[in-house]
PyMOL Python script that loads the backbone (N, CA, C, O; Angstrom):
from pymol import cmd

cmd.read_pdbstr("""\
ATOM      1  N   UNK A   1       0.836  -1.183   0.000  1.00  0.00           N
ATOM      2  CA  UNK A   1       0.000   0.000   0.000  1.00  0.00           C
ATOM      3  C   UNK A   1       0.870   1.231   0.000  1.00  0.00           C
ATOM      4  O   UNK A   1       0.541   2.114   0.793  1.00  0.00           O
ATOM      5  N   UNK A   2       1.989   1.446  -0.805  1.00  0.00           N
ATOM      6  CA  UNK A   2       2.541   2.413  -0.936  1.00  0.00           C
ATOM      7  C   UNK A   2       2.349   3.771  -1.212  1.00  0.00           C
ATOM      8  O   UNK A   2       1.610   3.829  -2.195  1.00  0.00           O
ATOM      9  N   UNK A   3       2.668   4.961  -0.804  1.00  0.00           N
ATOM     10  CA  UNK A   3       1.849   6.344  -1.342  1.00  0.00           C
ATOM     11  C   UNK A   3       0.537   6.455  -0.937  1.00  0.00           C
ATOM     12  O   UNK A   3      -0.205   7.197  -1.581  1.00  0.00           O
ATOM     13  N   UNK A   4       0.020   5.705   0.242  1.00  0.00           N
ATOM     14  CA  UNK A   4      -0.995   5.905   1.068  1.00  0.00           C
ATOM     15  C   UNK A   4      -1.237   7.506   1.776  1.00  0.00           C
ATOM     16  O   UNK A   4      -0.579   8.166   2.581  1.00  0.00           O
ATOM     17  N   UNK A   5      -2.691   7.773   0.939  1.00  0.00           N
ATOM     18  CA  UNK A   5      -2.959   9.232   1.326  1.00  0.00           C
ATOM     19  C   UNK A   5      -4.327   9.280   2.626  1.00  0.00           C
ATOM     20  O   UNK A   5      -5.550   9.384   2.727  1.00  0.00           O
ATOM     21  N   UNK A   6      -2.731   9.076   3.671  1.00  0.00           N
ATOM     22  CA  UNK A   6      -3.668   9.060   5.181  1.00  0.00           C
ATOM     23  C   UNK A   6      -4.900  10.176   5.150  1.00  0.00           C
ATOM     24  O   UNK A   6      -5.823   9.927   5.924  1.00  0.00           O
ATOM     25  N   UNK A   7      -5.008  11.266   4.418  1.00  0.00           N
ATOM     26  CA  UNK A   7      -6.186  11.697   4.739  1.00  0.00           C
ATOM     27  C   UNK A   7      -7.036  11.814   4.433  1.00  0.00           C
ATOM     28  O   UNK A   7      -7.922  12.509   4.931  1.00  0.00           O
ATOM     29  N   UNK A   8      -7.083  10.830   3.007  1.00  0.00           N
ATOM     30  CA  UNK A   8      -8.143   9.992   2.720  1.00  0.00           C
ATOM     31  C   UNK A   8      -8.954   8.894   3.654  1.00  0.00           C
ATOM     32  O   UNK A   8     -10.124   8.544   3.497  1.00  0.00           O
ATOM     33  N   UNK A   9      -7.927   8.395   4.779  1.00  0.00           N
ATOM     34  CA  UNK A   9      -8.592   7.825   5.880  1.00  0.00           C
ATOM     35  C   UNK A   9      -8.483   7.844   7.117  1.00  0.00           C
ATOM     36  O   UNK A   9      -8.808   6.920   7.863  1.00  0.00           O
ATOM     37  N   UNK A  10      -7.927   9.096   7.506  1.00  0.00           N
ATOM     38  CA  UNK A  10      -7.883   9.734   8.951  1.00  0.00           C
ATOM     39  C   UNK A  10      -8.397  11.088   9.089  1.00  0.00           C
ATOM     40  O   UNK A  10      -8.443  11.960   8.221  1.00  0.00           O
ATOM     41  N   UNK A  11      -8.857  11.154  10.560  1.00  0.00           N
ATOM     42  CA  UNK A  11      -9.570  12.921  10.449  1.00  0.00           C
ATOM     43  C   UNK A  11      -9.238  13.151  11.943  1.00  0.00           C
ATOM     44  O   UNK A  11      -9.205  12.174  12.691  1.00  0.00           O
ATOM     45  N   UNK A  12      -8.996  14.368  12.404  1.00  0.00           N
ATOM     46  CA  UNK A  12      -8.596  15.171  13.343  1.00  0.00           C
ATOM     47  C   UNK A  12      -9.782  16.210  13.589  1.00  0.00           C
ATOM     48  O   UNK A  12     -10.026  17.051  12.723  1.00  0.00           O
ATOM     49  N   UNK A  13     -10.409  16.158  14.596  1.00  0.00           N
ATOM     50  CA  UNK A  13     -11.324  17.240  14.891  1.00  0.00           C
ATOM     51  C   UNK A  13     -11.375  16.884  16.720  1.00  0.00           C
ATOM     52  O   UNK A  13     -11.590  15.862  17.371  1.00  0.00           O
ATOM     53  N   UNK A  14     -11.067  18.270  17.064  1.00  0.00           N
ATOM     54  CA  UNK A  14     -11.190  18.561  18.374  1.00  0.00           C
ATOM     55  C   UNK A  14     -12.511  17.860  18.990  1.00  0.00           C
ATOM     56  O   UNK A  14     -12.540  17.501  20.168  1.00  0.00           O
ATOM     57  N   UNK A  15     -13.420  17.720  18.255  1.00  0.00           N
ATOM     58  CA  UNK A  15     -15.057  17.910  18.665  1.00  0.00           C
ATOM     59  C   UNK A  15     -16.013  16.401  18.586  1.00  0.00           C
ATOM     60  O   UNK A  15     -17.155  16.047  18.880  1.00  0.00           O
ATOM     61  N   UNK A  16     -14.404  15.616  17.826  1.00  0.00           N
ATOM     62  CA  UNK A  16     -14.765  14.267  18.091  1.00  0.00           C
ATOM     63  C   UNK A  16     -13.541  13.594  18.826  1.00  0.00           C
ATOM     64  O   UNK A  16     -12.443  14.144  18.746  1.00  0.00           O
ATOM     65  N   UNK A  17     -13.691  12.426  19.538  1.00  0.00           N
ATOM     66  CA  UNK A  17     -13.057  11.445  20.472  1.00  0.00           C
ATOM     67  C   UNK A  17     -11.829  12.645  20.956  1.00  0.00           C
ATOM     68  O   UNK A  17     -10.641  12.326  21.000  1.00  0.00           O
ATOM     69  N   UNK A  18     -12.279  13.962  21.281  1.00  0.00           N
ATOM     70  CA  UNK A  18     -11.104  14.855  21.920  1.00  0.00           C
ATOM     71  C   UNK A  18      -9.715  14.791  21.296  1.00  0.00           C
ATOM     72  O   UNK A  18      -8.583  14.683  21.767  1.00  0.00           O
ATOM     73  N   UNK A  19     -10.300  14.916  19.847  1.00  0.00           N
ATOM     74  CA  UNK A  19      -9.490  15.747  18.493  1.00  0.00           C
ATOM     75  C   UNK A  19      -8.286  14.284  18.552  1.00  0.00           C
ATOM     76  O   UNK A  19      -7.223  14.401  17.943  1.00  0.00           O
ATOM     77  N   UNK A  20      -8.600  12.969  19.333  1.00  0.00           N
ATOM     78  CA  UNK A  20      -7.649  12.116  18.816  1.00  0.00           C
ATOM     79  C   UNK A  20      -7.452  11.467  17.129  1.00  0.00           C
ATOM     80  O   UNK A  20      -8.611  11.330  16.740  1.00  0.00           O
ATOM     81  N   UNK A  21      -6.835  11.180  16.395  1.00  0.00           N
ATOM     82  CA  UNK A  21      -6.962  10.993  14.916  1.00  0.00           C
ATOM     83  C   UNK A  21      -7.844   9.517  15.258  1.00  0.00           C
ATOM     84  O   UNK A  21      -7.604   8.626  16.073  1.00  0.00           O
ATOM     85  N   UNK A  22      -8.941   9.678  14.279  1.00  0.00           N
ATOM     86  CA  UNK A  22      -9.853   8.680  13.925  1.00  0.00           C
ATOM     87  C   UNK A  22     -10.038   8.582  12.746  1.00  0.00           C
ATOM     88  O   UNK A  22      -9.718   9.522  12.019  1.00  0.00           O
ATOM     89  N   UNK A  23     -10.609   7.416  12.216  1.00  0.00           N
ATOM     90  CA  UNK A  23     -10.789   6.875  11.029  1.00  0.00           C
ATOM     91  C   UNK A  23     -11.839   7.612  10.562  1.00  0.00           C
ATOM     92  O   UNK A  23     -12.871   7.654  11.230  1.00  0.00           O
ATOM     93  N   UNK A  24     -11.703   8.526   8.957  1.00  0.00           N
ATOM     94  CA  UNK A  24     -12.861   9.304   8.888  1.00  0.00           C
ATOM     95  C   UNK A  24     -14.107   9.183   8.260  1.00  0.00           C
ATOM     96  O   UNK A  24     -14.456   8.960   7.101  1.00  0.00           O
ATOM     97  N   UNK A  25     -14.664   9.377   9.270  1.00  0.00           N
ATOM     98  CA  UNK A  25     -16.360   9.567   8.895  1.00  0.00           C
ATOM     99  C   UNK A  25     -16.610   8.451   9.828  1.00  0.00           C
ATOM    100  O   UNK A  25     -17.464   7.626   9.500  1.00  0.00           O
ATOM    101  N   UNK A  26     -15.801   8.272  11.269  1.00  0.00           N
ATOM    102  CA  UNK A  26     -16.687   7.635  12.449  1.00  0.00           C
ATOM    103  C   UNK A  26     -16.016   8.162  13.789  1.00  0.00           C
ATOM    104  O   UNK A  26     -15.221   9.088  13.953  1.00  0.00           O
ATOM    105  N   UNK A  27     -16.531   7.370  14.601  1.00  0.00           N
ATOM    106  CA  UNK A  27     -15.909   7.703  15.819  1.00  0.00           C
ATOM    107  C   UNK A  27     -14.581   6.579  16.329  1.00  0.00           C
ATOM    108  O   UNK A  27     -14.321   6.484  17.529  1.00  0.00           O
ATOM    109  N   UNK A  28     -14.065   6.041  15.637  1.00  0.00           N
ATOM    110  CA  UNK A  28     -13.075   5.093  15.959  1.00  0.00           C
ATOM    111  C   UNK A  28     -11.606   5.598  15.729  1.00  0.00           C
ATOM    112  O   UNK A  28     -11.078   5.799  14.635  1.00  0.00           O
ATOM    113  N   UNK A  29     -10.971   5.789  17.144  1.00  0.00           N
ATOM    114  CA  UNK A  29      -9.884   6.025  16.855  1.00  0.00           C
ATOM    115  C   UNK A  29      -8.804   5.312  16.479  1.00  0.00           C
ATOM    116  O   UNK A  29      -8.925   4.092  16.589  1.00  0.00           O
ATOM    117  N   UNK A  30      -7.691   5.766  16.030  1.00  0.00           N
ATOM    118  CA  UNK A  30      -6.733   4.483  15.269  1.00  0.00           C
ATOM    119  C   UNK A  30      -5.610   4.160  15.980  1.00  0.00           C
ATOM    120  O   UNK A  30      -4.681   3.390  15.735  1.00  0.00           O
ATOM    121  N   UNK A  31      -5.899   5.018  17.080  1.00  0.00           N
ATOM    122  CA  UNK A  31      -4.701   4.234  18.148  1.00  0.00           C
ATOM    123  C   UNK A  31      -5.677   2.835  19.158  1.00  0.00           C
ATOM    124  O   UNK A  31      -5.149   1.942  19.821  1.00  0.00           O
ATOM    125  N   UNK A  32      -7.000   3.044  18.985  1.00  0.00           N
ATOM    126  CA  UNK A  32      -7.868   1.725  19.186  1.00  0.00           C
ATOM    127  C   UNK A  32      -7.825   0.376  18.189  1.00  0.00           C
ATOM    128  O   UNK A  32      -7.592  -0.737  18.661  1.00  0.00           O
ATOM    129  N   UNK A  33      -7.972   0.504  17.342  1.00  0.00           N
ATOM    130  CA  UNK A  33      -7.102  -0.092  16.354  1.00  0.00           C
ATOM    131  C   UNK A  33      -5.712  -0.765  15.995  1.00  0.00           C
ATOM    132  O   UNK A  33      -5.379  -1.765  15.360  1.00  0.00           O
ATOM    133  N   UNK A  34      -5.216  -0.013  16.516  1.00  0.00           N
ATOM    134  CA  UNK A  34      -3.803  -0.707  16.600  1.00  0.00           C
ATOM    135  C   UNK A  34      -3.727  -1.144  17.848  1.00  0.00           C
ATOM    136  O   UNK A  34      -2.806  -1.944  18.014  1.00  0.00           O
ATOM    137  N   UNK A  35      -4.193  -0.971  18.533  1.00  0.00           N
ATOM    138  CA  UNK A  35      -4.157  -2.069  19.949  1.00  0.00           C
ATOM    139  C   UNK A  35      -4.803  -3.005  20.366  1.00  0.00           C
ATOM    140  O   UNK A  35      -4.754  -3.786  21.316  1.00  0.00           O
ATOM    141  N   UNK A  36      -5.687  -2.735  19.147  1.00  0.00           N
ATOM    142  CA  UNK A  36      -6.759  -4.200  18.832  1.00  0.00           C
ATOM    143  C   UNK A  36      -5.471  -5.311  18.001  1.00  0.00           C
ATOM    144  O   UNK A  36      -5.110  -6.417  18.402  1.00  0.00           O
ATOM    145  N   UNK A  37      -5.073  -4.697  16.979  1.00  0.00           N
ATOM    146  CA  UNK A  37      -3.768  -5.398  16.137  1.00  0.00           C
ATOM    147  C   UNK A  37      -2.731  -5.805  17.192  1.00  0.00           C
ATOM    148  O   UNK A  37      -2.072  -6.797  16.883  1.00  0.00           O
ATOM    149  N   UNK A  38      -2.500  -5.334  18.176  1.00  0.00           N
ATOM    150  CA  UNK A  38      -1.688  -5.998  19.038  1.00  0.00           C
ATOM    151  C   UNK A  38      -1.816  -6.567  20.251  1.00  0.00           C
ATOM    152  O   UNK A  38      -1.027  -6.336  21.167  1.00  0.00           O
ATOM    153  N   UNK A  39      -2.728  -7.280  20.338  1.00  0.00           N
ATOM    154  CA  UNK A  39      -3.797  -7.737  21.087  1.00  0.00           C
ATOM    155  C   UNK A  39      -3.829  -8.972  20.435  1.00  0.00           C
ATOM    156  O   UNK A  39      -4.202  -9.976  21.042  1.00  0.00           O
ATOM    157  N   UNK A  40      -3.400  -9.017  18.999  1.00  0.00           N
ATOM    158  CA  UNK A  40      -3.721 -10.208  18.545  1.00  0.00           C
ATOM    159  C   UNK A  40      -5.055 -10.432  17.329  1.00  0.00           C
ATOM    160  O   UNK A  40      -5.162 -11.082  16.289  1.00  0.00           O
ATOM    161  N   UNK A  41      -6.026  -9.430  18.182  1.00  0.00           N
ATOM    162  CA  UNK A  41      -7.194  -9.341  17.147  1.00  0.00           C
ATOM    163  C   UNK A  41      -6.725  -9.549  15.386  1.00  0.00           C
ATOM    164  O   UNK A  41      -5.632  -9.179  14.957  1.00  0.00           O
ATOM    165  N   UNK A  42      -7.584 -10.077  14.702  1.00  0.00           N
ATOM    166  CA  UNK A  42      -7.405 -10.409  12.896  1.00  0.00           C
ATOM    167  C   UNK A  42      -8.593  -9.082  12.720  1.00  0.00           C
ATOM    168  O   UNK A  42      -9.339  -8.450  13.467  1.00  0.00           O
ATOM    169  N   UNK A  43      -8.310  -9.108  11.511  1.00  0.00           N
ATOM    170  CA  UNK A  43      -9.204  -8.032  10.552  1.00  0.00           C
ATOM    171  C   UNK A  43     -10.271  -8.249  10.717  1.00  0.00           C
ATOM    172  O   UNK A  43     -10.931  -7.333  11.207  1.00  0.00           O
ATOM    173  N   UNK A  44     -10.868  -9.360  10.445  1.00  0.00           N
ATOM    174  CA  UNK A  44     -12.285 -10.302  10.352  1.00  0.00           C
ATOM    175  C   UNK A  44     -12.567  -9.353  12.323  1.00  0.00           C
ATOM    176  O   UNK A  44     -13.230  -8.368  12.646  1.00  0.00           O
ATOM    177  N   UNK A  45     -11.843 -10.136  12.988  1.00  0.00           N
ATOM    178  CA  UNK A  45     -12.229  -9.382  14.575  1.00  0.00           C
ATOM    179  C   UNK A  45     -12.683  -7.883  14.519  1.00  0.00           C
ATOM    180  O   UNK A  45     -13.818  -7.443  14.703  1.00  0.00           O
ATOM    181  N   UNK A  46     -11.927  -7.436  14.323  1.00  0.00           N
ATOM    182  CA  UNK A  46     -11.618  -5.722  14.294  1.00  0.00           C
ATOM    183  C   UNK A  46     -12.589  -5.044  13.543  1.00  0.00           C
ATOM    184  O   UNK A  46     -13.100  -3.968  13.853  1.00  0.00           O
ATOM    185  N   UNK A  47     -12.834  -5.743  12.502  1.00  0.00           N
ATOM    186  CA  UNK A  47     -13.984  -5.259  11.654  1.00  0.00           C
ATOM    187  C   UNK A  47     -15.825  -5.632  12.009  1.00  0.00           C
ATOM    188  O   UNK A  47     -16.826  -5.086  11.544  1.00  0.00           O
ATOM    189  N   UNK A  48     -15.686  -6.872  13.097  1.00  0.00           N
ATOM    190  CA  UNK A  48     -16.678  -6.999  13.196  1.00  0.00           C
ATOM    191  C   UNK A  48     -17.020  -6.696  14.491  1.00  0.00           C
ATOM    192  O   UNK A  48     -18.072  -7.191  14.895  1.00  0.00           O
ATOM    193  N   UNK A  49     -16.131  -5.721  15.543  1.00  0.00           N
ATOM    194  CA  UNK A  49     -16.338  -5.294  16.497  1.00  0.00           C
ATOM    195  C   UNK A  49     -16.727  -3.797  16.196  1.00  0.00           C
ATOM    196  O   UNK A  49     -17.350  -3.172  17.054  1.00  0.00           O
ATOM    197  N   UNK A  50     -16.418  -3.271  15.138  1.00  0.00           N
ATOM    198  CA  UNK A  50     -15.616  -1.654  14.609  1.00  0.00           C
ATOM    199  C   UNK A  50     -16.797  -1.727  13.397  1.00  0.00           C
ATOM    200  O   UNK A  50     -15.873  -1.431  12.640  1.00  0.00           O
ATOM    201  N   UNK A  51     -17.770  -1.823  12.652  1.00  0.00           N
ATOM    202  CA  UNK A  51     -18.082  -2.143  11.154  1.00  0.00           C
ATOM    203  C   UNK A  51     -18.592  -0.938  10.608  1.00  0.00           C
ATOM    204  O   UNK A  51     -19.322  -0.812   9.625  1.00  0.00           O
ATOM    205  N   UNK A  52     -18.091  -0.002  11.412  1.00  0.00           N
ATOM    206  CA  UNK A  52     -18.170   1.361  10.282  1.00  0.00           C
ATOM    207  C   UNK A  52     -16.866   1.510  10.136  1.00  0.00           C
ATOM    208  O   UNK A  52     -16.644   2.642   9.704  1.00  0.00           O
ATOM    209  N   UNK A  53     -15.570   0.691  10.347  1.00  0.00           N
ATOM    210  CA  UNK A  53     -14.267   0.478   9.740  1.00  0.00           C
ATOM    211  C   UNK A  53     -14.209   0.224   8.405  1.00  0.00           C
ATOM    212  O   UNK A  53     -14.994   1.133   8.135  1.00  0.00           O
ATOM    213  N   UNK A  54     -13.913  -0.300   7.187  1.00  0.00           N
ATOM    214  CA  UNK A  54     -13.730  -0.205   6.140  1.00  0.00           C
ATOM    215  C   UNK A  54     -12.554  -0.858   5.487  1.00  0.00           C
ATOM    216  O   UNK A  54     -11.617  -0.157   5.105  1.00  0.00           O
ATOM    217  N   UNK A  55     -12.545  -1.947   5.360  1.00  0.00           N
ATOM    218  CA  UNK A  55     -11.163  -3.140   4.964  1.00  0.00           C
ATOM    219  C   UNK A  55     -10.114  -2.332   4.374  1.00  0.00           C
ATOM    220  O   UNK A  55      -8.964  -2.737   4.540  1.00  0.00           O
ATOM    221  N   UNK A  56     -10.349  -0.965   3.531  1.00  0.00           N
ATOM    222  CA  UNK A  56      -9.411  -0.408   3.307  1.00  0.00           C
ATOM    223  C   UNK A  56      -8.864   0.799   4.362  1.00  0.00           C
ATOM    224  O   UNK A  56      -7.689   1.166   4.364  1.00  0.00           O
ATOM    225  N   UNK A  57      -9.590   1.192   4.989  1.00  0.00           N
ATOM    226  CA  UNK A  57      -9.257   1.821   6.217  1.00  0.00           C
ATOM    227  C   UNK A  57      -8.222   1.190   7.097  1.00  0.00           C
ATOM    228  O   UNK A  57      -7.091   1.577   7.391  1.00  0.00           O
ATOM    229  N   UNK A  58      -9.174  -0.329   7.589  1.00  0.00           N
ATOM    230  CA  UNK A  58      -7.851  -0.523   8.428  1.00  0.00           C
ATOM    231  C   UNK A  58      -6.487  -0.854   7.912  1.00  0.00           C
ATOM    232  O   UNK A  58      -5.491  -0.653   8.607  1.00  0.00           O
ATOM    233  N   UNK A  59      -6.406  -1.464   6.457  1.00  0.00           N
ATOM    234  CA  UNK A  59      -4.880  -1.652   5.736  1.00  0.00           C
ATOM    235  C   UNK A  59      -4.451  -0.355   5.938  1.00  0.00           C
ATOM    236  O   UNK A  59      -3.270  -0.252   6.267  1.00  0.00           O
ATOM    237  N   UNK A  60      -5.278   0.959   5.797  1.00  0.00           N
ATOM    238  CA  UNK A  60      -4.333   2.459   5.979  1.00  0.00           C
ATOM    239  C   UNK A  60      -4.148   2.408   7.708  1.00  0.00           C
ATOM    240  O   UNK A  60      -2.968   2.572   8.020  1.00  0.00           O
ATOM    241  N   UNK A  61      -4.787   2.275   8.523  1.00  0.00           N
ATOM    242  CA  UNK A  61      -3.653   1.929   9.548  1.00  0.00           C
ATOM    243  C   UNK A  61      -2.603   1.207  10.015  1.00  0.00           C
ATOM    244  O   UNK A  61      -1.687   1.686  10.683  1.00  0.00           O
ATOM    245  N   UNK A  62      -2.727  -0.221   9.603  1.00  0.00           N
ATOM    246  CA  UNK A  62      -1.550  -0.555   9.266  1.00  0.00           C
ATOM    247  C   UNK A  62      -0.564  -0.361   8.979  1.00  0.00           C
ATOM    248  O   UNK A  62       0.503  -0.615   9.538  1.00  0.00           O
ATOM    249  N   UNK A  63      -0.828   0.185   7.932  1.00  0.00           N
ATOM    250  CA  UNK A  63       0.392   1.218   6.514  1.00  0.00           C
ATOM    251  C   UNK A  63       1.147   2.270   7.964  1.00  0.00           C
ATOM    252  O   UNK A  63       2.339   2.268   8.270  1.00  0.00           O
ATOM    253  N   UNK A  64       0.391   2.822   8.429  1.00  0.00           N
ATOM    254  CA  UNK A  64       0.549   3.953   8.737  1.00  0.00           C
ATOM    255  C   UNK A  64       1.418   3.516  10.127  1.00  0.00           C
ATOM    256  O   UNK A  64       2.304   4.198  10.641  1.00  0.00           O
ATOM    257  N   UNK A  65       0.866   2.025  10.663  1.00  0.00           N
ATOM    258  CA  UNK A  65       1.869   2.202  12.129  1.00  0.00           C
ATOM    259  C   UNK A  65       3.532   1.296  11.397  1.00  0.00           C
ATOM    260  O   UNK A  65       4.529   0.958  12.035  1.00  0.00           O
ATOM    261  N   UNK A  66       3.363   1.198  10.480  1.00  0.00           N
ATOM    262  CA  UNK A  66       4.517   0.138   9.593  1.00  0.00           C
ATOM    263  C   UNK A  66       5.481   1.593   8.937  1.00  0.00           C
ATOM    264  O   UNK A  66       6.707   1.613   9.043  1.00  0.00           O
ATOM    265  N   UNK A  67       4.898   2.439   8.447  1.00  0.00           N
ATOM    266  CA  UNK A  67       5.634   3.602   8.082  1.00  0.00           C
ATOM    267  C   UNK A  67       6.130   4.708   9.447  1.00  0.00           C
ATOM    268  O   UNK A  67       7.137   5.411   9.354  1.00  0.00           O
ATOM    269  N   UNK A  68       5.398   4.701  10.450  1.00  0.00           N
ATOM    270  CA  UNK A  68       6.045   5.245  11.813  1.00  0.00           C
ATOM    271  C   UNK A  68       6.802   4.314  12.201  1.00  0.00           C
ATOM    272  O   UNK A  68       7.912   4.750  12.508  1.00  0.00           O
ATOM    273  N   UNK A  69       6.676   3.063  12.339  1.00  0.00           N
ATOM    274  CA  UNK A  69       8.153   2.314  13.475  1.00  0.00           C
ATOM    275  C   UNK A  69       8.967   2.222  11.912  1.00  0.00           C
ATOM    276  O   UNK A  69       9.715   1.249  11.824  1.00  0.00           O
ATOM    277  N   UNK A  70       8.914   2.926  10.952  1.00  0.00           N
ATOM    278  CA  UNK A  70      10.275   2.761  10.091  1.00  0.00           C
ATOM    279  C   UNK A  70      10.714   4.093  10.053  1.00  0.00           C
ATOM    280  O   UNK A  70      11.696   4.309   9.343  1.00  0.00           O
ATOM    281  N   UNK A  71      10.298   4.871  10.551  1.00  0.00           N
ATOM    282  CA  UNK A  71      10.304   6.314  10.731  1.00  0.00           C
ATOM    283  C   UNK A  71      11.087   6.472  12.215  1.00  0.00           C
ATOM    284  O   UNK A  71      12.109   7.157  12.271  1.00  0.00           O
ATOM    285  N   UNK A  72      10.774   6.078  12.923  1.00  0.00           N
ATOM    286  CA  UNK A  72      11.032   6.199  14.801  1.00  0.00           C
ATOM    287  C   UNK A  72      11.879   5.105  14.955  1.00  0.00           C
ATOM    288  O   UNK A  72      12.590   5.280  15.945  1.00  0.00           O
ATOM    289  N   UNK A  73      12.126   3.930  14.327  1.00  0.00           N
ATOM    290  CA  UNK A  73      13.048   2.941  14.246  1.00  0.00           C
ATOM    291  C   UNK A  73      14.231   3.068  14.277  1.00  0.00           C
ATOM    292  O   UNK A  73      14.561   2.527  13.221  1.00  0.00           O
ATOM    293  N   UNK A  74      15.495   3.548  14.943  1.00  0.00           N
ATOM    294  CA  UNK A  74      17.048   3.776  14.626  1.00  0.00           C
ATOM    295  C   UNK A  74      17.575   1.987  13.982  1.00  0.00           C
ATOM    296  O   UNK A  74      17.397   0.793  14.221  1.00  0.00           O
ATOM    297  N   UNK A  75      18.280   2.890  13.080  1.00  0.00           N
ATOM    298  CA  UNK A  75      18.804   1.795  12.527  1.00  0.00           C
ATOM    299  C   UNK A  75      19.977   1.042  12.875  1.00  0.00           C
ATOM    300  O   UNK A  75      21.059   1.566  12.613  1.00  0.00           O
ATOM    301  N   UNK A  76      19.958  -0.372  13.551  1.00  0.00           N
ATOM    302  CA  UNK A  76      20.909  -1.501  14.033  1.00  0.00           C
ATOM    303  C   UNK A  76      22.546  -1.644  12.840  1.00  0.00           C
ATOM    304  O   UNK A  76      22.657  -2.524  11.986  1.00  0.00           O
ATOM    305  N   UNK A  77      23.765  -0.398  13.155  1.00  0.00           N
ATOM    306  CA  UNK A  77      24.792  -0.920  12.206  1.00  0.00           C
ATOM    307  C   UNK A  77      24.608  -2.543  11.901  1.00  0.00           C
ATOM    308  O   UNK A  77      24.088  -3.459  12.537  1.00  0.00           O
ATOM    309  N   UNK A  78      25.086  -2.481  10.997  1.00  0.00           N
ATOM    310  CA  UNK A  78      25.609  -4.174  10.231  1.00  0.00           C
ATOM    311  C   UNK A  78      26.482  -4.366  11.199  1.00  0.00           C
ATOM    312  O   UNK A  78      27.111  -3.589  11.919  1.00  0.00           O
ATOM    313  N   UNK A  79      26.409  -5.934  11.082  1.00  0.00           N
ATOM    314  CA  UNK A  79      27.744  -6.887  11.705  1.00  0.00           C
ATOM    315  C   UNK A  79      28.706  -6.752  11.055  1.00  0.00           C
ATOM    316  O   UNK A  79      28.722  -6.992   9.848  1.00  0.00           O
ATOM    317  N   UNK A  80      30.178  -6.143  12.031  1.00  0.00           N
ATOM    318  CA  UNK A  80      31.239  -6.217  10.904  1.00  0.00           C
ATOM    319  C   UNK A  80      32.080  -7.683  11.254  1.00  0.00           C
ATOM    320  O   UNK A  80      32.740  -7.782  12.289  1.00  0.00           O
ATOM    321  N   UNK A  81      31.970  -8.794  10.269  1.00  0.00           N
ATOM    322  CA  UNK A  81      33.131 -10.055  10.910  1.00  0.00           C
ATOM    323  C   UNK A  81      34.329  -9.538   9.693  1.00  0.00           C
ATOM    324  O   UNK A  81      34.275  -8.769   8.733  1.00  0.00           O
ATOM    325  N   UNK A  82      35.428 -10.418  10.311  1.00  0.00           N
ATOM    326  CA  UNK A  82      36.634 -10.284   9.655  1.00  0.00           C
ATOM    327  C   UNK A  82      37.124 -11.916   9.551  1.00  0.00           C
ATOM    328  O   UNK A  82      38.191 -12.206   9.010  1.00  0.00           O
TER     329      UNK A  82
END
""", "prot")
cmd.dss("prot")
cmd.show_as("cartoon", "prot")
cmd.util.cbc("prot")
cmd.orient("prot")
């Protein structure tokens, strides 16, 4: 899902879930979401707890916590052997 245009599926408004970024056009935020994903929850779960989520929505969160820990990630030098 490369060139993912998060704001095609995220929205920021003070006036919903206290301006945390949610998936747009509901009340689900996407840091709920990703802690559903690490929790273990599958898509099939997440979607049928969440179902104003959107199968392509949640791949853009995904995308999006896979492009931050490669972003916030320091990178491990190579092994040097001799």
């Amino acid at each position: 899902m490369g060139g993912v245009n998060y704001g095609e599926f995220f929205d920021r408004n003070q006036t919903v879930c206290g301006g945390q970024w949610v998936v747009r056009g509901t009340r689900v935020p996407v840091r709920t979401l990703l802690a559903s994903l690490a929790e273990g929850d599958d898509a099939e779960t997440i979607r049928a707890a969440f179902p104003t989520v959107s199968h392509e929505a949640l791949r853009a969160v995904i995308a999006f916590a896979a492009a931050s820990a490669e972003e916030d990630l320091p990178l491990q030098p190579m092994p040097v052997f001799a």
